[in-house]
C-alpha positions as CSV (number, residue, x, y, z in Angstrom):
1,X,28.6,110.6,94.4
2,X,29.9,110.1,90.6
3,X,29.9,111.2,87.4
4,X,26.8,110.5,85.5
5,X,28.9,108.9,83.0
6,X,31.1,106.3,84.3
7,X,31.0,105.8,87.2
8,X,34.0,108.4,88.1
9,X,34.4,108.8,91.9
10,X,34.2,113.1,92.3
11,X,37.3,114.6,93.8
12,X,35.2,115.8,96.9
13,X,36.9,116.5,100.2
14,X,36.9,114.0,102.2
15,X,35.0,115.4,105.7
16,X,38.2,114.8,108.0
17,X,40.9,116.6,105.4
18,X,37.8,119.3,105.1
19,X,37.6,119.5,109.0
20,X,41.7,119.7,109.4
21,X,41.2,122.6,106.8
22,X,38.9,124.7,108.7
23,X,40.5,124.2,112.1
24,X,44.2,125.1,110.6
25,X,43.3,127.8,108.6
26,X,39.7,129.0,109.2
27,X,36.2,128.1,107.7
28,X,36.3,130.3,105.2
29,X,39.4,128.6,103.4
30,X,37.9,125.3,104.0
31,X,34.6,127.0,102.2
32,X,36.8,128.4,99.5
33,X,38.6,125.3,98.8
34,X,35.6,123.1,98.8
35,X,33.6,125.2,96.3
36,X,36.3,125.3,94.1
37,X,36.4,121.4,94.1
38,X,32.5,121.2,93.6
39,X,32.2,124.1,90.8
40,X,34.7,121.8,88.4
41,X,32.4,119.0,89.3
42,X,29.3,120.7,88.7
43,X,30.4,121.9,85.3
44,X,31.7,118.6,84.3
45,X,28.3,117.2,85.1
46,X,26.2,120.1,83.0
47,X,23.5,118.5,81.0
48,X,24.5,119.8,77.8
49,X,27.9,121.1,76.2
50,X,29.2,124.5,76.1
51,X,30.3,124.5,72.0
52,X,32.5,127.6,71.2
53,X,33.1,128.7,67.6
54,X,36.4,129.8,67.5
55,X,39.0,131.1,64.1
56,X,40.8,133.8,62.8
57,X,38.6,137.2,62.6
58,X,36.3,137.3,59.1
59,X,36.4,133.8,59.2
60,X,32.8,133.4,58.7
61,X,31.9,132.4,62.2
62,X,28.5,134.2,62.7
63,X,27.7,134.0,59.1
64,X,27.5,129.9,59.7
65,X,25.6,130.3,63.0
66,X,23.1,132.2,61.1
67,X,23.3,129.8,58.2
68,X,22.7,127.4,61.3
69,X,19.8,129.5,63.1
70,X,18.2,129.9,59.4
71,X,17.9,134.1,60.1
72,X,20.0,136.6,59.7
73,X,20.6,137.2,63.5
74,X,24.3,138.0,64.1
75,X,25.8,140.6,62.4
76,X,28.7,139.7,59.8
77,X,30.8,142.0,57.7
78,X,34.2,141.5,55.5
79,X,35.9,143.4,58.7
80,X,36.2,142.3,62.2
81,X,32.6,142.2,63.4
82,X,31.8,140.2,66.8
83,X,33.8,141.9,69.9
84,X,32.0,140.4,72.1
85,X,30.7,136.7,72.9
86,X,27.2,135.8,71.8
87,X,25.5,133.0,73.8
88,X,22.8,131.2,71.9
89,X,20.8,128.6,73.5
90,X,17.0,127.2,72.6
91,X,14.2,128.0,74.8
92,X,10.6,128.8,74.6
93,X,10.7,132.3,73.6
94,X,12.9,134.8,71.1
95,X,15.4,137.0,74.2
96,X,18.3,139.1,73.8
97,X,20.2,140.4,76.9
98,X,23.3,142.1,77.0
99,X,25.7,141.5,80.2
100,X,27.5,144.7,80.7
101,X,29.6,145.5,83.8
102,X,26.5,147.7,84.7
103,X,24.2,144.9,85.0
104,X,22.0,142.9,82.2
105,X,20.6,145.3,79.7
106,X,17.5,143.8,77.5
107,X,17.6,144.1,74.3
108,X,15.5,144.0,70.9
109,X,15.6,140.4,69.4
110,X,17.5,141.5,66.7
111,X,20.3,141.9,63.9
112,X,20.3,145.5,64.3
113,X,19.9,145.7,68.3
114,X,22.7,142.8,68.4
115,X,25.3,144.9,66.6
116,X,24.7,147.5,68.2
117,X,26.6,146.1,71.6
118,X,28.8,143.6,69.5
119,X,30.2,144.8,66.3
120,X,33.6,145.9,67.0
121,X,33.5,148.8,63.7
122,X,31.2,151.8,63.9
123,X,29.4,153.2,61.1
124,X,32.2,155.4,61.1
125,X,34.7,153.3,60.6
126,X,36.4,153.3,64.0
127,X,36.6,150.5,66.5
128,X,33.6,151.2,69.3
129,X,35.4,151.2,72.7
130,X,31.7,150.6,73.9
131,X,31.9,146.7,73.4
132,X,34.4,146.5,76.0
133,X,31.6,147.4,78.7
134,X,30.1,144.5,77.3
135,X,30.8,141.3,78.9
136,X,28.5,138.5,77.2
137,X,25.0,138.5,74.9
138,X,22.8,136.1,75.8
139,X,20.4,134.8,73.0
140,X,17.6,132.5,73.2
141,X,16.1,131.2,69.8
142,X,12.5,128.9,69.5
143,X,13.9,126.8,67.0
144,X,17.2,126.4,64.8
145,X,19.6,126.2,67.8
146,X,21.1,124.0,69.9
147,X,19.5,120.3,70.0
148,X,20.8,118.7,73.0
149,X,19.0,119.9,76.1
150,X,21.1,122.7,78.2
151,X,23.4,123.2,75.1
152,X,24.9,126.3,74.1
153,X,27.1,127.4,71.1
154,X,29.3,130.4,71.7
155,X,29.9,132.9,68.7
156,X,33.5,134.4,70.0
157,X,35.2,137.4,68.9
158,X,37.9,136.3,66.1
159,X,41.8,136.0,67.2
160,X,44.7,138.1,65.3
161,X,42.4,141.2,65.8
162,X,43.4,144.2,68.4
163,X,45.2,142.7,71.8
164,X,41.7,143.3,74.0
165,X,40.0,141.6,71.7
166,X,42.4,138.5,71.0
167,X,42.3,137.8,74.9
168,X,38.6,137.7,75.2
169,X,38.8,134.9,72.2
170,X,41.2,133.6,74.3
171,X,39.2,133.2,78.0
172,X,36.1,132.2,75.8
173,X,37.7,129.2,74.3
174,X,39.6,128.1,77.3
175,X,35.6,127.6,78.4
176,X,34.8,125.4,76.0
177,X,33.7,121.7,76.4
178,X,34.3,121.4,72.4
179,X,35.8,124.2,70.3
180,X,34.8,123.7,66.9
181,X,37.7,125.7,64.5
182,X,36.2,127.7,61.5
183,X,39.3,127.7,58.7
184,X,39.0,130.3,56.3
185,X,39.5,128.6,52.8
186,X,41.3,131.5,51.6
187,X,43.9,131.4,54.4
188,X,43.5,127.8,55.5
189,X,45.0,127.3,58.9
190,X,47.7,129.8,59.6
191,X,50.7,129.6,61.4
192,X,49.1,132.3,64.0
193,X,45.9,129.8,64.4
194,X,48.0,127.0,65.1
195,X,49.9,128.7,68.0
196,X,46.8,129.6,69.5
197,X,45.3,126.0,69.6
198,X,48.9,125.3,70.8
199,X,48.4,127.3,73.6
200,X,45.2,126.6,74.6
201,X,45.4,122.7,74.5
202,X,48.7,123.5,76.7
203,X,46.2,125.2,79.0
204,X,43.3,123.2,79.1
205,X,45.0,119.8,77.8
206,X,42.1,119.6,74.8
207,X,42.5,120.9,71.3
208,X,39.5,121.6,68.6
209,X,37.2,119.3,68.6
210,X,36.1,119.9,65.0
211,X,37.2,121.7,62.2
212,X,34.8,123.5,59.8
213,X,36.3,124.5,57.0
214,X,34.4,127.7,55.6
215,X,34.6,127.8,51.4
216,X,34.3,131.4,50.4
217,X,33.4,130.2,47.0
218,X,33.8,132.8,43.5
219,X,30.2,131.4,42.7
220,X,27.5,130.3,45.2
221,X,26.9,127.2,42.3
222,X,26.7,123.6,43.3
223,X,29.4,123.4,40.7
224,X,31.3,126.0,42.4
225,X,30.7,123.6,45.7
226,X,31.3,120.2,43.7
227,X,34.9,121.8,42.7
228,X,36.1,123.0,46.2
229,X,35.1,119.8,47.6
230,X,37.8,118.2,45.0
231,X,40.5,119.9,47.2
232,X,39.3,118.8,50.2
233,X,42.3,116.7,50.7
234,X,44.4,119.6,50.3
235,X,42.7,121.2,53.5
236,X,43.0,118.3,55.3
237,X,46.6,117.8,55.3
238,X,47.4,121.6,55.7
239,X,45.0,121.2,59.3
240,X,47.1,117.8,60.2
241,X,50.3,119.8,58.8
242,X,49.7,122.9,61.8
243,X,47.6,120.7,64.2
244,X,48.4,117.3,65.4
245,X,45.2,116.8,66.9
246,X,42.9,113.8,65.4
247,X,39.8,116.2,65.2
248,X,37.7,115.8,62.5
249,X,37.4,118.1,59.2
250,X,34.3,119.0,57.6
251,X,33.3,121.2,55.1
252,X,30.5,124.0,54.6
253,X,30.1,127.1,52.7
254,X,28.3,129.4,55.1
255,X,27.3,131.5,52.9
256,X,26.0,129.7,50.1
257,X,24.1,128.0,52.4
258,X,22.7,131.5,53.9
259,X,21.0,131.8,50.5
260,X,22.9,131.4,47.5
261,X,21.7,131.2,44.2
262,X,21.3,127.4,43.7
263,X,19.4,126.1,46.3
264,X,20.6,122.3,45.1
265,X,22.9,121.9,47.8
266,X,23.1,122.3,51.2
267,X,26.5,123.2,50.8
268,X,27.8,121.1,53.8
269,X,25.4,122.6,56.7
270,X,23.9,119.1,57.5
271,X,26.7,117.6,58.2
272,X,28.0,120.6,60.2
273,X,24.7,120.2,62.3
274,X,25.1,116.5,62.7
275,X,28.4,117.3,64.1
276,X,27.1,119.5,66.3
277,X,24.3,118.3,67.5
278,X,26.8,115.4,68.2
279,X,28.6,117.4,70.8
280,X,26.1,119.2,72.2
281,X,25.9,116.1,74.2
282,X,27.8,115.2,77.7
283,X,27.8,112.1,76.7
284,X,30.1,112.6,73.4
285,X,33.5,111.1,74.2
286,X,35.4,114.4,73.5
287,X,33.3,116.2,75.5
288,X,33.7,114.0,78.4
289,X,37.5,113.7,78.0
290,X,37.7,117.6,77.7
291,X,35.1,117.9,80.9
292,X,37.6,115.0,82.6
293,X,40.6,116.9,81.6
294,X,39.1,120.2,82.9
295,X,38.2,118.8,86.2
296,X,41.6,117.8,86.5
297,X,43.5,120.8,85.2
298,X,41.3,122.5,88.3
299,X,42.2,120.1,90.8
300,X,45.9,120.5,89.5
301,X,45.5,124.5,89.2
302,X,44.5,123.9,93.3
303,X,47.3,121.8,94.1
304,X,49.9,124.3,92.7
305,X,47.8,127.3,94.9
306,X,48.0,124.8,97.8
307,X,51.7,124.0,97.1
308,X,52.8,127.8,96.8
309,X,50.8,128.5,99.6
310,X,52.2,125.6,102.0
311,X,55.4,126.9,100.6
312,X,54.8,130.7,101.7
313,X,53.5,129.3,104.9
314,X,56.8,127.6,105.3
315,X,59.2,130.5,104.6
316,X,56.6,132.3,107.1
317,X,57.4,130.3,110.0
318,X,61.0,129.7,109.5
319,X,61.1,133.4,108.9
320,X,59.4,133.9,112.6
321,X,61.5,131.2,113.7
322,X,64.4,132.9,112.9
323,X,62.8,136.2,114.4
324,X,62.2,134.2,117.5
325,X,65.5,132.2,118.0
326,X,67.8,135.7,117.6
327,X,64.9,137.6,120.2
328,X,65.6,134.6,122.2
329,X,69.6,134.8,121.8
330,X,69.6,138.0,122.3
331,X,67.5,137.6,125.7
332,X,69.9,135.3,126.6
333,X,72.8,137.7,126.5
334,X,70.9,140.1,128.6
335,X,70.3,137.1,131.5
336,X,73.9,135.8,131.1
337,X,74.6,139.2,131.6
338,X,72.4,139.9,134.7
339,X,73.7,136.5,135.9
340,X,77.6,137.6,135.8
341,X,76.5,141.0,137.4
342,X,74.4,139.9,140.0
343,X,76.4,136.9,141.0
344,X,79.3,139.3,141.7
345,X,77.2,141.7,143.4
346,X,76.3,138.9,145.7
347,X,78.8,137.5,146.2
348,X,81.0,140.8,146.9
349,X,78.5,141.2,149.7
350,X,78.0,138.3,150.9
351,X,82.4,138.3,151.8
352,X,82.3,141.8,153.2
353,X,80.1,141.0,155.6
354,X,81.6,137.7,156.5
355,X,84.7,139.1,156.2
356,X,84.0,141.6,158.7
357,X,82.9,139.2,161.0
358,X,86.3,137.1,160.8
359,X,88.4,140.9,162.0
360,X,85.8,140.8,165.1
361,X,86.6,137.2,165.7
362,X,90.1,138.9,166.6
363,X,89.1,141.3,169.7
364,X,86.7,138.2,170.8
365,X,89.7,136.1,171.6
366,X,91.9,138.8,172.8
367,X,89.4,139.2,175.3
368,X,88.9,136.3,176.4
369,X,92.9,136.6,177.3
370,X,91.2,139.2,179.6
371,X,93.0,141.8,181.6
372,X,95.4,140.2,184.6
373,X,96.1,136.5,185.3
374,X,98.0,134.3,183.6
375,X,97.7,133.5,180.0
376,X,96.9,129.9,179.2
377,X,99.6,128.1,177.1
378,X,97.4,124.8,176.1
379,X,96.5,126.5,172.8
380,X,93.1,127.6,173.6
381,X,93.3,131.0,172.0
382,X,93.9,129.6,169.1
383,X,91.5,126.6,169.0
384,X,88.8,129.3,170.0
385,X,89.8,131.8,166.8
386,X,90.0,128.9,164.6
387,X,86.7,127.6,165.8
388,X,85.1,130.9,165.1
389,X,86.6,131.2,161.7
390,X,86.0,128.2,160.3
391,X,82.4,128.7,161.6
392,X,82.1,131.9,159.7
393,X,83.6,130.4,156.2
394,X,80.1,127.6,156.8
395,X,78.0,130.4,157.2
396,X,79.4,132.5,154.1
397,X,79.6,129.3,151.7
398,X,75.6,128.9,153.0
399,X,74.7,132.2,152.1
400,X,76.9,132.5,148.7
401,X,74.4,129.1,147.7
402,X,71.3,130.6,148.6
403,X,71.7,134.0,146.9
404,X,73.5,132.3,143.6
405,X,70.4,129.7,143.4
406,X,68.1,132.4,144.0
407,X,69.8,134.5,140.8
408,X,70.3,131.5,138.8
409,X,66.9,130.4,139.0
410,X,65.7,134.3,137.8
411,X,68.1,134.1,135.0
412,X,67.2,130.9,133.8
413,X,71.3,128.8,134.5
414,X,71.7,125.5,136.3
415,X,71.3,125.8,140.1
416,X,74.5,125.1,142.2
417,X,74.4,121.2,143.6
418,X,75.6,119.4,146.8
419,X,79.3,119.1,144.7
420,X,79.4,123.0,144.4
421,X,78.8,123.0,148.2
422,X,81.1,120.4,148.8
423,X,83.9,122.6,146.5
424,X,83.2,125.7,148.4
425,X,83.7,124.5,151.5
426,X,87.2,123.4,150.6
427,X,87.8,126.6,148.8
428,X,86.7,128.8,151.8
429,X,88.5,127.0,154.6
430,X,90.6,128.8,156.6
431,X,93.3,126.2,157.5
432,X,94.8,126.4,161.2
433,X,95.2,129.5,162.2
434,X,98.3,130.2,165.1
435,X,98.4,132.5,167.8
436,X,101.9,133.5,169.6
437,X,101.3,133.5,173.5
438,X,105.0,133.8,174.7
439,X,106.8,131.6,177.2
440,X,107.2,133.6,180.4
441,X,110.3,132.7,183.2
442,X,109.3,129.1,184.9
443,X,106.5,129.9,187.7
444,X,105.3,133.0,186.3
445,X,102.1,130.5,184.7
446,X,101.5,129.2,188.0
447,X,101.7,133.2,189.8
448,X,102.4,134.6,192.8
449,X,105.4,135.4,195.3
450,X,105.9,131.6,194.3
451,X,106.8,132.1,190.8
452,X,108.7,134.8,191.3
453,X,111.0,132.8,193.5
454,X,111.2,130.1,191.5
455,X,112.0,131.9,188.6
456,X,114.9,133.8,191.1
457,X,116.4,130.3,191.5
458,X,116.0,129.0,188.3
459,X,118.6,132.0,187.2
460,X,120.8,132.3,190.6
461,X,124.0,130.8,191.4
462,X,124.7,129.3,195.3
463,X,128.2,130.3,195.8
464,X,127.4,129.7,199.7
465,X,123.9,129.8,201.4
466,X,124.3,132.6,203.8
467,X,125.1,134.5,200.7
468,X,122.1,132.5,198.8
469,X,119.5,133.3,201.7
470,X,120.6,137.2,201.9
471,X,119.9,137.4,198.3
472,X,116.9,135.5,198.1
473,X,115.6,137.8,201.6
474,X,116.8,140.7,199.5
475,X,115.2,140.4,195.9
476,X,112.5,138.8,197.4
477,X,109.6,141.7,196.4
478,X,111.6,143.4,193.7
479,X,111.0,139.6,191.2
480,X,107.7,139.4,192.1
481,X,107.4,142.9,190.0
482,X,109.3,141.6,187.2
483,X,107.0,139.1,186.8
484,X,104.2,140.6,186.5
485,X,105.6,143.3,184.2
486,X,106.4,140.4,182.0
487,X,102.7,138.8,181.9
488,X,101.7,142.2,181.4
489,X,104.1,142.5,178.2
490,X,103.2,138.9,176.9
491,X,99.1,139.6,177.4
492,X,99.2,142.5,174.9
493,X,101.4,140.8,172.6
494,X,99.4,138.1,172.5
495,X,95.8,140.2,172.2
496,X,97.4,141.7,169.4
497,X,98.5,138.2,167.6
498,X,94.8,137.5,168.0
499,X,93.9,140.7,166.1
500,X,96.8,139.9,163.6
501,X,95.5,136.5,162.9
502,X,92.2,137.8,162.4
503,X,93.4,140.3,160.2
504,X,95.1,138.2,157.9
505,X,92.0,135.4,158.3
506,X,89.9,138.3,156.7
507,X,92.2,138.9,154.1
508,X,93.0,135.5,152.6
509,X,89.3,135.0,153.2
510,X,88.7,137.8,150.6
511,X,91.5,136.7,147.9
512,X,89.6,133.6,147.7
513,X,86.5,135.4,146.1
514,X,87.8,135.0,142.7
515,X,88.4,131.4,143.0
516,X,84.8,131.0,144.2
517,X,83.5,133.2,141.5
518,X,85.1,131.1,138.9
519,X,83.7,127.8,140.7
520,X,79.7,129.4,140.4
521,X,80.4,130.9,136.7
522,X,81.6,127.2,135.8
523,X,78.7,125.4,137.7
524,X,76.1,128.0,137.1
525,X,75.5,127.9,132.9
526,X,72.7,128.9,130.6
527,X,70.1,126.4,130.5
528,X,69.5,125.4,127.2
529,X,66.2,127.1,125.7
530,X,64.2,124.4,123.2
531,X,64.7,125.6,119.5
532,X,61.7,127.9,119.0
533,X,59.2,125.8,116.6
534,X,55.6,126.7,114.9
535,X,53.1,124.8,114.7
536,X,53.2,122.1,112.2
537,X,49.3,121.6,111.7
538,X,48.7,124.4,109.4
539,X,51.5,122.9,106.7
540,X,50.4,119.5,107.6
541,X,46.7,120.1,106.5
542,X,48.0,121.9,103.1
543,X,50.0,119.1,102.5
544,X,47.7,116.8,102.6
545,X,45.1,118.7,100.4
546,X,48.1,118.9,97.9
547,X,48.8,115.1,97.8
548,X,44.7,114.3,97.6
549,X,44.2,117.0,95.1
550,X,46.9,115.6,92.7
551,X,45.7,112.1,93.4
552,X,42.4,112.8,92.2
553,X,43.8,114.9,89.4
554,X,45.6,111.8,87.9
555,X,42.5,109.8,88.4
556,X,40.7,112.2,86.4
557,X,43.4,112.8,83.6
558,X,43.5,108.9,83.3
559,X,39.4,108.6,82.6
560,X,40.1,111.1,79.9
561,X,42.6,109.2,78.3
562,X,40.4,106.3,78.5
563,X,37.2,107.8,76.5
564,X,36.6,105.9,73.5
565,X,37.4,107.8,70.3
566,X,33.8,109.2,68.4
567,X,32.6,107.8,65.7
568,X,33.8,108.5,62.0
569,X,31.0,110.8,61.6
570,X,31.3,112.4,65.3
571,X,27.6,111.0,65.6
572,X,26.8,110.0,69.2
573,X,23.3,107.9,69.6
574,X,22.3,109.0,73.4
575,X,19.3,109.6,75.1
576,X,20.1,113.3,75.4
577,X,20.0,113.8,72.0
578,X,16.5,115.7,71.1
């Protein structure tokens, strides 16, 4: 698809970037976007040219239109007359309907119906807040109008009247695909008309296209004509003085032509109609640079929306980023919290009930010292308490990983590995734990009358046997007693070691939670949570509808600053032309 012209490529989505828009952000959008794109298009390809007559108010706009139209159709007045915009177009029978924000209204073809919705003063005087309801008159003449097929010329309200009506002049021109200028001669160009075609070829990168210069002459004569047209130069460089634009400048006296009293002259309206016919075409250059230009200025108005809109979208998301990654932080603190509290919960438990099974290792040992006998002295109580100990401090470091994985794993921290295990066993350890069992008198170990008599002679003197036998016959029964009140002695004090050493087993047991506490709170840290991140398709999509929008925008802005300059005359020989 292209532009009827020149061969133009249009600025059409291309299906993938159209497909990326509806899945990022909806069909509608896509819709939306796409229309936009196409209506510029559309207009730029129009048939004929949308010509607005544009100047300061009682310039003599509608009085040339109807020195155009050859009636007295529009109404005109020394005051501010239009208010509103009147549409003219040629067709195959005299209409006049009046847009209004209630609907179309039809009215009488008309001077008298037409003022009645347009003129800005009332009989009495007073502006008519009534035109305001009014949004546009279209008028359809048989003959006299516009030449070029789908043509229209626009009769706007003038500028430098009330604010209301100043911005209506203002939207009606920005629609123009040529603005043809009417100077009053009596106030050639002022300074107020040249900021306004400032301002609007700012907005819509096109100035006027024409300027008619309107001579409100002291005699309708062709003399009176002949001697305005001697200062034509004069108007000329007072318009290239205000407006640096390389429009052309014509002259016309509207209404001398409208009927003055010598009919000689045409008093310029020819060559106002061969201008105009001219650029009622789609095919004049300035009306394809300005259709080119506007196309462009859309696709540029787009791009900003898309840019503003990428960049809202942007702010969004790290806004909820933001949002996220401090709900996130502060979830955090609440499972490094839960962590600390229910690792030492678990851990608290885990050694009190360990621990109390170290104290009971303490009566296990004393009783297997049992209740009479002879105490072993080859270190077995103690190999036996240690044994049982040691297999306790497994068992606790076993449960302390299983409950602190368990936790960790809840709270989100690094599990405990094989080297925490490895570094609680040391830590727990009991070392070698000792138990006194006393030394009795020689013999008593091996029991009976035995021992008691070799302890008697281990501790006896032989100052002569008779006196060694009658001692030994004599004490014979009474050591035997002593020994076993000394077993006896060393049996209890040995069962209560073994509860001692318990004891204290329990204890340094227990003031080595801290140390293990530390060793998990080290190991066991916060895993790392990934930085919370939107989606980046949505921004993606308006980025790249930014960068193809102002691509094409450029393309288009470059065509237009490629049309060929008209003709001297403004004359354009097409096959439009009618």
């Amino acid at each position: 698809m292209t532009y009827p012209w020149d061969g133009i490529p249009t600025p059409e989505l291309p299906a993938a970037l159209r497909r990326q828009l509806a899945e990022q952000h909806g069909e509608a959008y896509a819709a939306e976007v796409e229309r936009t794109v196409l209506a510029g298009v559309r207009r730029a390809q129009a048939p004929g040219a949308t010509v607005v007559f544009g100047g300061h108010f009682s310039c003599g706009k509608s009085t040339l239109l109807n020195a155009l139209l050859g009636r007295d159709l529009l109404p005109t007045d020394d005051f501010p007359e239009t208010g509103v915009a009147c549409r003219i177009i040629s067709g195959p029978r005299e209409r006049a309907v009046a847009e209004t924000v209630d609907g179309d209204v039809e009215l009488a073809f008309g001077r008298a119906a037409l003022s009645g919705v347009v003129s800005l003063v009332g009989a009495d005087g007073e502006y008519r807040e009534a035109v305001h309801a009014v949004r546009e008159v279209r008028v359809t003449v048989t003959d006299g109008g516009p030449a070029a097929q789908g043509c229209c010329w626009i009769d706007s309200p003038g500028i430098d009247d009330t604010p209301a009506v100043h911005e209506r002049a203002v939207r009606i021109a920005d629609t123009a695909d040529a603005l043809v200028w009417v100077v009053d001669s009596r106030r050639p160009l002022s300074v107020g008309e040249a900021e306004f075609l400032r301002e609007h070829r700012e907005r819509t990168g096109t100035g006027a296209a024409l300027f008619v210069v309107n001579a409100f002459l002291p005699e309708d004569t062709a003399a009176g004509w002949g001697r305005f047209l001697s200062r034509a130069d004069y108007f000329r460089a007072r318009i290239a003085a205000l407006d640096d634009a390389a429009a052309e400048v014509v002259f016309v006296s509207a209404r001398a032509a409208s009927g003055g009293a010598d009919r000689g002259p045409d008093f310029g309206l020819s060559e106002v109609r061969q201008h105009l016919d001219a650029l009622g075409l789609r095919t004049h250059p300035q009306v394809r640079a300005v259709r080119l230009r506007r196309a462009a200025l859309v696709l540029d108005r787009l791009a900003d929306e898309t840019a503003d809109r990428r960049t809202r979208l942007h702010r969004e998301n790290r806004a909820s980023e933001r949002r996220r990654a401090e709900l996130e932080r502060k979830a955090a603190a609440v499972r490094a919290e839960r962590m600390r509290d229910g690792t030492a919960r678990l851990i608290a438990k885990c050694f009190e009930r360990r621990g109390c099974e170290v104290r009971r290792c303490g009566p296990a040992v004393a009783a297997e010292m049992g209740d009479s006998g002879p105490l072993s002295r080859d270190g077995r109580y103690a190999a036996s308490l240690n044994q049982r100990v040691e297999k306790i401090c497994e068992a606790l470091a076993d449960d302390l990983m299983t409950a602190v994985t368990k936790v960790a794993q809840e709270e989100q921290h690094r599990l405990p590995g094989t080297d925490v295990r490895t570094a609680l066993g040391r830590t727990l350890h009991p070392g070698t734990l000792t138990l006194n069992v006393p030394d009795t008198p020689l013999g008593v170990a091996r029991g009976g009358a035995g021992g008691a008599l070799g302890a008697a002679l281990g501790t006896l003197l032989l100052p002569g046997v008779g006196t060694v036998l009658g001692a030994l016959a004599g004490s014979f029964t009474g050591a035997a007693s002593a020994a076993e009140v000394a077993v006896g002695r060393d049996r209890e004090g040995a069962k209560a070691d073994a509860l001692r050493a318990a004891e204290d087993a329990a204890r340094v047991l227990e003031a080595r939670r801290p140390a293990v506490t530390r060793l998990f709170t080290k190991a066991c840290t916060p895993l790392p949570v990934p930085a919370p991140a939107t989606d980046p398709g949505p921004t993606a999509a308006l980025g790249r509808l930014h960068d193809h929008l102002r691509a094409q925008a450029e393309r288009l802005t470059a065509a237009a600053a490629q049309v060929p300059a008209p003709r001297a005359d403004g004359t354009v020989v097409s096959e439009d032309m009618r």
